[in-house]
DOSENU-245471 format. One record per residue (C-alpha): residue in one letter; chain; x, y, z. Coordinates in steps of 0.1 Angstrom, whole numbers, plus 5000, padded with zeros to 4 digits. Layout:
// DOSENU-245471
aa, ch, xx, yy, zz
A, A, X, Y, Z
...
// end
This chain:
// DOSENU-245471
aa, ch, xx, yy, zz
X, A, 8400, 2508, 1661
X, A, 8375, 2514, 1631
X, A, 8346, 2531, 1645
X, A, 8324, 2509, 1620
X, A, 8337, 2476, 1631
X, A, 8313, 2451, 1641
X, A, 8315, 2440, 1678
X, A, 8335, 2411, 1681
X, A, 8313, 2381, 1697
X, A, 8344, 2370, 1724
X, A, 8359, 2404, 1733
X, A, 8344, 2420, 1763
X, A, 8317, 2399, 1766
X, A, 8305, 2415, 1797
X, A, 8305, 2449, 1784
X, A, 8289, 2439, 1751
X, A, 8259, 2422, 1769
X, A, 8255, 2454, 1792
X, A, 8257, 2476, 1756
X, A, 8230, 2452, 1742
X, A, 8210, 2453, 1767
X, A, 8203, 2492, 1765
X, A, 8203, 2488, 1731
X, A, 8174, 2464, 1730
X, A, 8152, 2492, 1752
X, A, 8132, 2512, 1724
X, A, 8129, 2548, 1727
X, A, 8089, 2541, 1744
X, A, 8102, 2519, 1769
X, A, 8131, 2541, 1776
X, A, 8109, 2572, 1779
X, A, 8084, 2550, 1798
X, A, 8112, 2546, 1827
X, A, 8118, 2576, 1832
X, A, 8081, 2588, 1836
X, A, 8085, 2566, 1868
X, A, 8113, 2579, 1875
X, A, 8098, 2608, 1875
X, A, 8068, 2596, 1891
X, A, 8090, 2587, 1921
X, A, 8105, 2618, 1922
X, A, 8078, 2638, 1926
X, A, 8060, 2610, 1957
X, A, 8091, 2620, 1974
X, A, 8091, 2660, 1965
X, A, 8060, 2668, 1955
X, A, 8064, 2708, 1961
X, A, 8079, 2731, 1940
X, A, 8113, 2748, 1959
X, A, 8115, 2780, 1941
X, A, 8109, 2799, 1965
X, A, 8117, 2804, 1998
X, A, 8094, 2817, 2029
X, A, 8113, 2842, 2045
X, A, 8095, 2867, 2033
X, A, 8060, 2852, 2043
X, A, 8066, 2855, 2080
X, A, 8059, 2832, 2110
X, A, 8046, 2799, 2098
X, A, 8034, 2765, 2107
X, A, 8059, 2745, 2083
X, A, 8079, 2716, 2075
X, A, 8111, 2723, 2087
X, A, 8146, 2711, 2080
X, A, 8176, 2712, 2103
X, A, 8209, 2714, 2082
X, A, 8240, 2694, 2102
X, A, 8267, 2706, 2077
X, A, 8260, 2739, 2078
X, A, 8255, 2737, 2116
X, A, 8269, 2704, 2135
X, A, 8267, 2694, 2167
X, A, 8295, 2708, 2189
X, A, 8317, 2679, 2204
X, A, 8309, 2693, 2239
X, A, 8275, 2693, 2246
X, A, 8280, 2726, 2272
X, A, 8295, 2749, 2239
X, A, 8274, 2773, 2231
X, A, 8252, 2761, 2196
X, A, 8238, 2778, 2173
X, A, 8202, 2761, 2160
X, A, 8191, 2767, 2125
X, A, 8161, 2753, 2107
X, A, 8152, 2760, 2069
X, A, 8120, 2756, 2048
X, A, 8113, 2728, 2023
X, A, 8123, 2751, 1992
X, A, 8159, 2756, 2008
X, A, 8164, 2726, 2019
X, A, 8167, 2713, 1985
X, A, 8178, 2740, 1961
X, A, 8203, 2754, 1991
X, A, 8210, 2723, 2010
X, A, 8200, 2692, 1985
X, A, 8239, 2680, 1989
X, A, 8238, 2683, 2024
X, A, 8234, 2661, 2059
X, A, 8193, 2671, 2068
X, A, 8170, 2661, 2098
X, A, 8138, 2666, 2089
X, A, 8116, 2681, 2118
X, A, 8078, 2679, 2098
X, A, 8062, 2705, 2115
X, A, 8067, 2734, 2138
X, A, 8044, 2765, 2145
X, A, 8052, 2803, 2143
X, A, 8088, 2798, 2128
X, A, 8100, 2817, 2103
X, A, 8132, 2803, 2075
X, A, 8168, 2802, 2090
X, A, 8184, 2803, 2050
X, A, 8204, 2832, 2045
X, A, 8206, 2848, 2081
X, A, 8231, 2854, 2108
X, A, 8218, 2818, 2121
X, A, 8239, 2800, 2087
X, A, 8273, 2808, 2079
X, A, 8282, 2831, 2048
X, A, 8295, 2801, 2029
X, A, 8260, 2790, 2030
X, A, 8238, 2819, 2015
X, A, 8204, 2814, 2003
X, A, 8199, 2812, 1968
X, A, 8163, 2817, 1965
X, A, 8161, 2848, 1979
X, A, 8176, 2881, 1961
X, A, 8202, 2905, 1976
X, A, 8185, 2936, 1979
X, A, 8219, 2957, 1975
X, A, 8230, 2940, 1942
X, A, 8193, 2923, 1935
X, A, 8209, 2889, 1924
X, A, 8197, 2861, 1940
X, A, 8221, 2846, 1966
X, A, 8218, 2861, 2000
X, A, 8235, 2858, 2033
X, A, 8243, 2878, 2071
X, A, 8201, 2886, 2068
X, A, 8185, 2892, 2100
X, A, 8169, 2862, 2116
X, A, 8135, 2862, 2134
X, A, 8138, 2868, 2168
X, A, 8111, 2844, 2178
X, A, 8116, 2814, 2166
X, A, 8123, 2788, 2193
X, A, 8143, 2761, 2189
X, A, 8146, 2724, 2211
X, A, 8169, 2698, 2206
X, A, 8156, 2687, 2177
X, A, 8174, 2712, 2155
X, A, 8202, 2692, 2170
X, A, 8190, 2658, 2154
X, A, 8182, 2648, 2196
X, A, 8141, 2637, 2199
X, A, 8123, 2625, 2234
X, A, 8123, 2627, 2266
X, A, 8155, 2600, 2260
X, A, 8173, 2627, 2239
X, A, 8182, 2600, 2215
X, A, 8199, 2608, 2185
X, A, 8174, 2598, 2151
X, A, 8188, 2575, 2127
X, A, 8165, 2565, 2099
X, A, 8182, 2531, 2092
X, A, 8179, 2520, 2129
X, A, 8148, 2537, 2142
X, A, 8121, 2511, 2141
X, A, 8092, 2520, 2159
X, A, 8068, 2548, 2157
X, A, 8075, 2582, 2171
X, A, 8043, 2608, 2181
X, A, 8044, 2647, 2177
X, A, 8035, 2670, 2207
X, A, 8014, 2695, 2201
X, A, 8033, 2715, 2225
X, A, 8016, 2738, 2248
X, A, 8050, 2762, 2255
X, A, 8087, 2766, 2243
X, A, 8113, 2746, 2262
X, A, 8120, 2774, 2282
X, A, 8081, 2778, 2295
X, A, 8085, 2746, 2312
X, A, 8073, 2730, 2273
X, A, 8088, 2703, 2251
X, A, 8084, 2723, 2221
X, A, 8066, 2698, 2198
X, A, 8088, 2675, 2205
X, A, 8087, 2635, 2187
X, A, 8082, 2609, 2214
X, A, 8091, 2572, 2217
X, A, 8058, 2555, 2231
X, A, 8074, 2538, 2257
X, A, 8093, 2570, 2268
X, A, 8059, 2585, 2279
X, A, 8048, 2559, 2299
X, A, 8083, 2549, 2320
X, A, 8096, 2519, 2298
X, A, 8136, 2517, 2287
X, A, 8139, 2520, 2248
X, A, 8143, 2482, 2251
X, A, 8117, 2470, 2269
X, A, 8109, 2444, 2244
X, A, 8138, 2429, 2244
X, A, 8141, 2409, 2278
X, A, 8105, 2398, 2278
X, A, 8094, 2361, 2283
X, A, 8085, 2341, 2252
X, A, 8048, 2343, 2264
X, A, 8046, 2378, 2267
X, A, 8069, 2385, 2232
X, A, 8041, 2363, 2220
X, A, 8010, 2384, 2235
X, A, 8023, 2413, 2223
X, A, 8039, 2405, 2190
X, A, 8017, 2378, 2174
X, A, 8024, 2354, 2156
X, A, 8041, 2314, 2163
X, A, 8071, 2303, 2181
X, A, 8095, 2327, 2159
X, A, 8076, 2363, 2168
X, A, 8099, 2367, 2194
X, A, 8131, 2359, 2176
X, A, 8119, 2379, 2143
X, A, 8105, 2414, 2163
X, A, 8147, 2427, 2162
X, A, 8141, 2428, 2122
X, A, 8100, 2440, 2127
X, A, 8084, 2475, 2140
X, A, 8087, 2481, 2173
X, A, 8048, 2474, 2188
X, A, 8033, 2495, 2212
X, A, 8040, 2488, 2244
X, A, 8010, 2477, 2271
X, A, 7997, 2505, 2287
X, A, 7994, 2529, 2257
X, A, 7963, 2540, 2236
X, A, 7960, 2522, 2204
X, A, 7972, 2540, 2171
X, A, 7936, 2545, 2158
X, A, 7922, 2558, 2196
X, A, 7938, 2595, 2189
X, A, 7945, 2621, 2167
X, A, 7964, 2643, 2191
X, A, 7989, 2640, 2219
X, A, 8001, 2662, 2247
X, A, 8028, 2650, 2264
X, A, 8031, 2651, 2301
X, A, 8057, 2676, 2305
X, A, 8037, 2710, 2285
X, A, 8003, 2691, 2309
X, A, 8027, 2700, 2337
X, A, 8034, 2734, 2331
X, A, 7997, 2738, 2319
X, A, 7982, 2720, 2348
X, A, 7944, 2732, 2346
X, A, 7943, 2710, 2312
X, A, 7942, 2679, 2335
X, A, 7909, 2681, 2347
X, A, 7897, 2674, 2309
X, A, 7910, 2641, 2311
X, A, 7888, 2616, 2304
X, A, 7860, 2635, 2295
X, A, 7845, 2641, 2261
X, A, 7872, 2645, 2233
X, A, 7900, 2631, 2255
X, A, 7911, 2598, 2269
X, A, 7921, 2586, 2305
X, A, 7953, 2598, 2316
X, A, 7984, 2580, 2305
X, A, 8003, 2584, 2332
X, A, 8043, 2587, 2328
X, A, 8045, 2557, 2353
X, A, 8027, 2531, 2344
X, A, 8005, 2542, 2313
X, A, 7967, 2535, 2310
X, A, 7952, 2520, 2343
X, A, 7926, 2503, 2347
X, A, 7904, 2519, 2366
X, A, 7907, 2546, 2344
X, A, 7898, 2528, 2313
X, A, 7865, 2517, 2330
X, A, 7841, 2545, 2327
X, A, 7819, 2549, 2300
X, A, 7801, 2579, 2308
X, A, 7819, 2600, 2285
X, A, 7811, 2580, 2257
X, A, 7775, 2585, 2268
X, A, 7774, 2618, 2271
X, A, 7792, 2619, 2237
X, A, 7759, 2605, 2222
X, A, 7736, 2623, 2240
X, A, 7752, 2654, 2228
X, A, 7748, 2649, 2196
X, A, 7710, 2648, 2201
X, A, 7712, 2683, 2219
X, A, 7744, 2698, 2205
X, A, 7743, 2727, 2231
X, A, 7738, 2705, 2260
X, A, 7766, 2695, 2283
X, A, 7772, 2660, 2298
X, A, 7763, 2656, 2332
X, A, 7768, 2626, 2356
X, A, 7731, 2614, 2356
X, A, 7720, 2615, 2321
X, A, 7684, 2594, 2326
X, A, 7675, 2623, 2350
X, A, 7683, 2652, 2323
X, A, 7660, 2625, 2296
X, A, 7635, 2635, 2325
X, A, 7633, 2666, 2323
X, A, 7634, 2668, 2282
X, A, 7607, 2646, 2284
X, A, 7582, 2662, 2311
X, A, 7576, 2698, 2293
X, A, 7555, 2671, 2264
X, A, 7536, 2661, 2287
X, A, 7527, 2693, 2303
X, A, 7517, 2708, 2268
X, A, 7496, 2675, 2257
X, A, 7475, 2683, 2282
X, A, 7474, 2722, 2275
X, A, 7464, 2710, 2246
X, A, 7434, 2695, 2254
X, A, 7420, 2725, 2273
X, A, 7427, 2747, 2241
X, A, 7395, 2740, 2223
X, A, 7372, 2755, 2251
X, A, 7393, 2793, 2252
X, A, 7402, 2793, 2213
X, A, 7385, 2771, 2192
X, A, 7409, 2779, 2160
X, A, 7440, 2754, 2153
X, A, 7460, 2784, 2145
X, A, 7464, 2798, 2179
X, A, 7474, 2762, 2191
X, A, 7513, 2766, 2181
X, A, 7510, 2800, 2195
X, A, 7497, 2787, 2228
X, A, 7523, 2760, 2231
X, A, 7551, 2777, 2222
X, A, 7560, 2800, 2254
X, A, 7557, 2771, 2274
X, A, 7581, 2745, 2257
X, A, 7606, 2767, 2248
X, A, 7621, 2777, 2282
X, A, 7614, 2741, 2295
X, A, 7633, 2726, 2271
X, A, 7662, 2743, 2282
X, A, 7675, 2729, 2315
X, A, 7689, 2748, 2338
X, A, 7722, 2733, 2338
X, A, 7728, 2747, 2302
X, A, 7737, 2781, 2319
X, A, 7763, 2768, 2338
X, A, 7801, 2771, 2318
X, A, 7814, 2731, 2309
X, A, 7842, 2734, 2337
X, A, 7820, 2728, 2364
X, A, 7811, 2697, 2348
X, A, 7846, 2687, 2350
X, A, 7860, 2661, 2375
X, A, 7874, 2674, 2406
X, A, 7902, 2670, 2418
X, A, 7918, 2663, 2388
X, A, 7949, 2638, 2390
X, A, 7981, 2646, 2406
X, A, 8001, 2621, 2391
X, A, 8023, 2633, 2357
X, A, 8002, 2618, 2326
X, A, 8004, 2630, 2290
X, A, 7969, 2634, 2273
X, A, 7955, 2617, 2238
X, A, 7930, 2644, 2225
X, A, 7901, 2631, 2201
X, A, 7896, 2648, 2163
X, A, 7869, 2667, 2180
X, A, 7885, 2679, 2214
X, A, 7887, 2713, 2201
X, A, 7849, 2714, 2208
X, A, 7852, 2704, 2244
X, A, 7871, 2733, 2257
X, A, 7850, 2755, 2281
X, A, 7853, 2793, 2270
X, A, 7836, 2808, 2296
X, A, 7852, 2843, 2308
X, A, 7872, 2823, 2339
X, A, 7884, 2796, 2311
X, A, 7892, 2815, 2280
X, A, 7925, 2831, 2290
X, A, 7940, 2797, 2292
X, A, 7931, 2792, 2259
X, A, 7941, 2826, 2244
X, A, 7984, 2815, 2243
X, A, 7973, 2782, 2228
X, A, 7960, 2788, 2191
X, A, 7963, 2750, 2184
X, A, 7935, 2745, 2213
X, A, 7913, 2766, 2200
X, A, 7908, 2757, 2164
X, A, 7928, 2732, 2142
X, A, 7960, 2748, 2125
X, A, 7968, 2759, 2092
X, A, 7997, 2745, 2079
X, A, 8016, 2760, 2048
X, A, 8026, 2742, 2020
X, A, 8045, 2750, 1992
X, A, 8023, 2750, 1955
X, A, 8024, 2715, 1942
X, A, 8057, 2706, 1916
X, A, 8047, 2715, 1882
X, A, 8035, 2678, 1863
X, A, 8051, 2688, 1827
X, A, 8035, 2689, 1795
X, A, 8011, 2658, 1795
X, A, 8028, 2638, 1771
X, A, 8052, 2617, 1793
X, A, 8080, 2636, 1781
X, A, 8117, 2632, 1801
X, A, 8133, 2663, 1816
X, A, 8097, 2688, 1820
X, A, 8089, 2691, 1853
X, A, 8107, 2709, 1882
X, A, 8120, 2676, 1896
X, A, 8142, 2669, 1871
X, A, 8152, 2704, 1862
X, A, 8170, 2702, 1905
X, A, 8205, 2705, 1882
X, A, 8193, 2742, 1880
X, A, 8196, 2746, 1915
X, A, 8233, 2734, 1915
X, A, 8239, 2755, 1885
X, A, 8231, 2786, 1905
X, A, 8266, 2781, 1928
X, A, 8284, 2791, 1894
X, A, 8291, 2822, 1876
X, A, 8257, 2831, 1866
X, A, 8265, 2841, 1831
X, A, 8275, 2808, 1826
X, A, 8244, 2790, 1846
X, A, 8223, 2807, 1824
X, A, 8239, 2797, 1792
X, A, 8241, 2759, 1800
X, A, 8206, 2760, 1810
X, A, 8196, 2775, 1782
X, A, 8215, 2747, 1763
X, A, 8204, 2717, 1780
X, A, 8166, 2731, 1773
X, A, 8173, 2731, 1733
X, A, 8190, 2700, 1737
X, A, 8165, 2682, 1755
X, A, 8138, 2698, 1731
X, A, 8155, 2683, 1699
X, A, 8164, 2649, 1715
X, A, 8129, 2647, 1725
X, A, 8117, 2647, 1691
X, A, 8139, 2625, 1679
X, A, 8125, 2600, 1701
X, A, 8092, 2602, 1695
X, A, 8092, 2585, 1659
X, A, 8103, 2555, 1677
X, A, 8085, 2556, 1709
X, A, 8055, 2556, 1681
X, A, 8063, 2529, 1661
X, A, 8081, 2508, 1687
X, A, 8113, 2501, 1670
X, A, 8142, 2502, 1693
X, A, 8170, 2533, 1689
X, A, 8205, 2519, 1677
X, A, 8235, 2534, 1680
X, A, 8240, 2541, 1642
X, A, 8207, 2561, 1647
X, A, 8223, 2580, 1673
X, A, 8257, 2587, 1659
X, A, 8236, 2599, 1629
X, A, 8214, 2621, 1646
X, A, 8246, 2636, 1668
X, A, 8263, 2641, 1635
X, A, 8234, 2660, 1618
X, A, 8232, 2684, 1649
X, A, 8271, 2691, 1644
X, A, 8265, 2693, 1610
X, A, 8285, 2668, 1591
X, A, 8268, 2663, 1562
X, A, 8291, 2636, 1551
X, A, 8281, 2619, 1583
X, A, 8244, 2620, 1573
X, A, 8245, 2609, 1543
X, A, 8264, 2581, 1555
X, A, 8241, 2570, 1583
X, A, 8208, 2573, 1562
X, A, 8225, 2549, 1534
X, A, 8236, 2524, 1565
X, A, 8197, 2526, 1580
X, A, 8184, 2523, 1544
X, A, 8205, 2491, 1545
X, A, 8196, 2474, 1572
X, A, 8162, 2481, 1568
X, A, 8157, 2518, 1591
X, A, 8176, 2502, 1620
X, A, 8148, 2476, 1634
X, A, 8168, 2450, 1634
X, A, 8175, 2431, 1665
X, A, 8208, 2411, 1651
X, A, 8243, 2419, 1649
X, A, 8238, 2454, 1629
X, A, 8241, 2477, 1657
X, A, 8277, 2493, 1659
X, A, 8295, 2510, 1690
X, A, 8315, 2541, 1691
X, A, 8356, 2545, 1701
X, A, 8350, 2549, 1741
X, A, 8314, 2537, 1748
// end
């Protein structure tokens, strides 16, 4: 077939509306696409992955459990070796592979490249320090990391497997006061009606009044909530009522945290049977004393708040009336701030403020099993006191909110809406570095000069707008080969049909398109 020859109007109709189609994109609209493309990229990995955090230590990270390079055994009692990687690895060492992503856990430090992976997996961010190429594997893994079952893509107290196509609810983070082997969860994910004693399905078999109640909406909520997000179920706080949660099995192996229950910075218990109750819910003094301490930030609540107004109020009245007998002893205004000032300062301090917050706390506490919703500021509400402290001192996370790492943002390219700058759409790198690196490094370096020149021979036509035919691309392909018979023919066929913008029949395919 005569690579000039028009496109016949009956042959391959299909294909030749497809061709036309792309055709009719111009170079700005083509380049504008993949901006988003871009754009999208980037929403979903907005990090750079060059390098890995090995090297940093023990962090609080986002963590990635790799199932190819460690599945599951068959038989749950074989022994299992957990691994976990950091984001960096889990794309530019594991982008083609099956990952559960675990968001965040504390103190752990990368899994890529140790005795925890197999040597067919090596990380590649990370240089050998024998030959001082990058691709290492058989490194020594940190000791103390601790794993749960969620490196083995199992969350709750269900143990049910996560599937991202079928999960529809909302699953909550521990904060995870101990390892599973303290007794812990170890940050464990949590279905809301696994805290508070309801099946996975407890939605399911309700009556049409209750679906209603519960799921809103007219005669059809209850038949439509299989295809809708899974509500929360009755007895459990409201999404917006917490920041933090501690589930009920680290309160159990940390039982002096329950006395803290209901009090400023934490809601009522929620108990594993049952949920909220009601006569929990009632109280409002902690609410009270919420407000009052923010009038006196050092003062804490107490259970008869109008009497502690009292005693704020009666050291004014006392130095009013000093006041009045001033002018007979000392005559100047100047002494008068002097002569008050001894006697208001240690009245406005009640007694009470020596006393450490725990013995402000309810007693006994609840000996029920409950999980705990901590407040943004419950961090605040912790007594310190000598006795208290050491239950505090294992517990970072309780004492002051956490640092979490992240990775330096991915690098936006050069401004001008150009396709292929930006680390996101350089990831072929990453699978270029399983090859012989000789040759990695040459097609890099070729796909860069290519890029370069194709990008500026789009730009004359993402400024004027004309569309990009395939004469202009076989002509442009040909100059870069260097066939200057080839150019001279293509700039006498775009001189012909007037530089290629027009949107008829002109446009010509290649053998093979």
């Amino acid at each position: 077939m005569d690579q000039s020859a028009s496109i016949q109007p009956k042959v391959e109709s299909g294909r030749r509306d497809s061709f036309g189609s792309q055709n009719s994109q111009t170079a700005k609209e083509f380049i504008e696409d993949q901006i988003r493309l871009e754009a999208d990229a980037r929403e979903a990995l907005p990090y750079s992955f060059e390098t890995c955090t090995y090297a940093l230590g023990p962090l609080r990270q986002v963590l990635f459990a790799c199932l190819t390079c460690n599945p599951p055994p068959e038989n749950e009692n074989d022994e299992y070796k957990t691994a976990a990687v950091c984001y960096s690895c889990s794309i530019a060492c594991h982008g083609e592979h099956t990952l559960v992503e675990l968001f965040n856990k504390r103190n752990f430090v990368c899994d890529c490249g140790t005795t925890r992976m197999p040597t067919t997996s090596p990380c590649t961010l990370r240089e050998d320090p024998k030959t001082g190429r990058k691709g290492i594997h058989s490194q020594e893994a940190a000791k103390n990391n601790k794993y749960n079952q969620n490196f083995q893509n199992r969350f709750c107290g269900c143990s049910e497997k996560y599937d991202p196509n079928q999960e529809k609810g909302i699953m909550f983070q521990c904060m995870g006061l101990g390892s599973v082997e303290s007794g812990g969860c170890g940050e464990d994910w949590w279905h809301p009606e696994c805290l508070i004693g309801l099946p996975r399905d407890w939605h399911k078999n309700l009556a049409a009044e209750d679906k209603k109640a519960i799921f809103g909406g007219g005669d059809a909520a209850g038949d439509d909530d299989e295809d809708d997000e899974t509500p929360l179920p009755p007895g459990f706080p409201a999404e917006d009522d917490f920041e933090h949660l501690i589930c009920f099995k680290c309160i159990n192996s940390n039982p002096w945290i329950k006395r803290y229950a209901g009090t400023n910075g934490f809601l009522p218990p929620v108990y594993q049977s049952g949920g909220l109750k009601t006569s929990a819910v009632k109280p409002e003094e902690p609410e009270n004393s919420k407000k009052r301490k923010a009038e006196d930030d050092d003062e804490p609540s107490t259970e008869e708040p109008t009497a502690k107004r009292t005693k704020e109020e009666s050291p004014k009245e006392d130095s009013i009336s000093n006041l009045a007998s001033i002018p007979e002893e000392q005559p100047t205004t100047k002494q008068e701030p002097e002569e008050t000032k001894p006697k208001t300062e240690p009245e406005s301090e009640p007694e009470s403020t020596l006393q450490p917050k725990h013995t402000f706390l309810p007693t006994p506490s609840p000996s029920e099993s409950f999980s705990l919703f901590l407040l943004g500021n419950f961090w605040d509400n912790f007594c310190r006191c000598a006795e208290c402290y050491p239950n505090l001192v294992p517990y970072p996370q309780l004492r002051e909110e956490e640092d979490t790492y992240e990775p330096p943002l991915s690098d936006d390219g050069d401004g001008a809406g150009s396709t292929g700058t930006g680390s996101i759409l350089e990831r072929g790198e990453a699978a270029l570095s399983n090859v012989d690196r000789v040759k990695a490094i040459e097609g890099a370096m070729i796909y860069n000069h290519l890029r370069d020149k194709v990008k500026d021979f789009l730009r004359p036509f993402a400024e004027s707008g004309t569309a990009v035919s395939a004469d202009d691309v076989k002509g442009y392909f040909e100059r870069l080969r260097g066939d200057e018979n080839g150019i001279k023919d293509a700039a006498s066929r775009a001189e012909a049909q007037g530089g290629g913008d027009s949107e008829e029949d002109n446009r010509r395919e290649q053998n093979g398109y």
